[in-house]
C-alpha positions in Angstrom: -29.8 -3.2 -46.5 -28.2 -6.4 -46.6 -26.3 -7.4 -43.1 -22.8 -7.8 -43.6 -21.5 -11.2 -41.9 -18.2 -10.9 -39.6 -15.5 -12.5 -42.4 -12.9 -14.2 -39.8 -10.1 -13.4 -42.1 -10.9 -9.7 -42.9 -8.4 -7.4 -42.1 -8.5 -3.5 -41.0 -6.7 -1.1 -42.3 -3.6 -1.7 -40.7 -3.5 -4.9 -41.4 -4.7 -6.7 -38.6 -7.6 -9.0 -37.7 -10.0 -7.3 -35.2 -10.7 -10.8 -33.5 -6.4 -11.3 -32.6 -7.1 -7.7 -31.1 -9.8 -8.5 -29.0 -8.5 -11.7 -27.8 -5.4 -10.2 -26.9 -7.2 -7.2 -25.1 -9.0 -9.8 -23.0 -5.6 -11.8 -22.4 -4.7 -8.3 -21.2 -7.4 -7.4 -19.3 -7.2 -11.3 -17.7 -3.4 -10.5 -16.7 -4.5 -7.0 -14.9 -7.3 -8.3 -13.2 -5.0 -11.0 -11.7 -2.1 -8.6 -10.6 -4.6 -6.3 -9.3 -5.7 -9.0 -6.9 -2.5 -10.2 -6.0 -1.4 -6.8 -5.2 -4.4 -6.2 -3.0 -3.8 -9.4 -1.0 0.0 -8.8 -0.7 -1.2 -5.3 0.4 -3.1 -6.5 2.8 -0.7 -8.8 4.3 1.6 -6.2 4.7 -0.8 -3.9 6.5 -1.7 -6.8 8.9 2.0 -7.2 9.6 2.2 -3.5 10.4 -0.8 -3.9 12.7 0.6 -6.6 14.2 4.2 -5.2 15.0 2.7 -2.2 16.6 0.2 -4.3 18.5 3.2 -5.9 19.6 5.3 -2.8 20.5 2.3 -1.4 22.6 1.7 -4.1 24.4 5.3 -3.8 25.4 5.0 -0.8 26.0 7.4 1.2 24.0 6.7 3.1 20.7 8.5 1.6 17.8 12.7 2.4 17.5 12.0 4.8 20.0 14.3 4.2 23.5 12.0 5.8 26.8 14.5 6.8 29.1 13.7 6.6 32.7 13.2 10.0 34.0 13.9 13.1 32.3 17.1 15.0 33.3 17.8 18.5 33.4 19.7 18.0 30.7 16.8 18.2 28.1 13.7 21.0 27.9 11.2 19.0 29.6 13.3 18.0 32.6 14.6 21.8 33.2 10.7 22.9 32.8 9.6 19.9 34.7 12.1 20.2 37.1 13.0 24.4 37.8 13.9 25.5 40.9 10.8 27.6 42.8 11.3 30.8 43.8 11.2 31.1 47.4 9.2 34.2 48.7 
């Protein structure tokens, strides 16, 4: 059998030359492995920002949009559980 040498300007079937298609499905693959990473690292940052902000609200001691009032009241279900008068015996 005689080996058949890769023609540079053969086509396929559809018309097109199978070294175009590769080098534009590296390109490709070159572009995805690139946003991929840039993705990850803006990810990242993002997560460390997070972190950070509720590092920050901890150590101030108050959860995150979240008002702590002072004492609870009888106005709301912990203060009247908290806070219900005792039966005398």
């Amino acid at each position: 059998m005689i080996a058949q040498r890769y023609n540079v300007f053969a086509m396929n079937a559809r018309g097109e030359d199978p070294l175009v298609r590769t080098l534009r499905l590296k390109e490709r693959a070159e572009e995805d492995i690139y946003f991929a990473a840039r993705d990850r690292r803006l990810i990242a940052d993002l997560h460390a920002a997070q972190e950070e902000e509720r590092l920050r609200h901890a150590k101030e001691g108050a959860l995150a949009g979240v008002a702590r009032p002072e004492r609870h009241s009888e106005k709301d279900w912990i203060g009247r559980y908290l806070y219900r008068l005792k039966p005398v015996v």
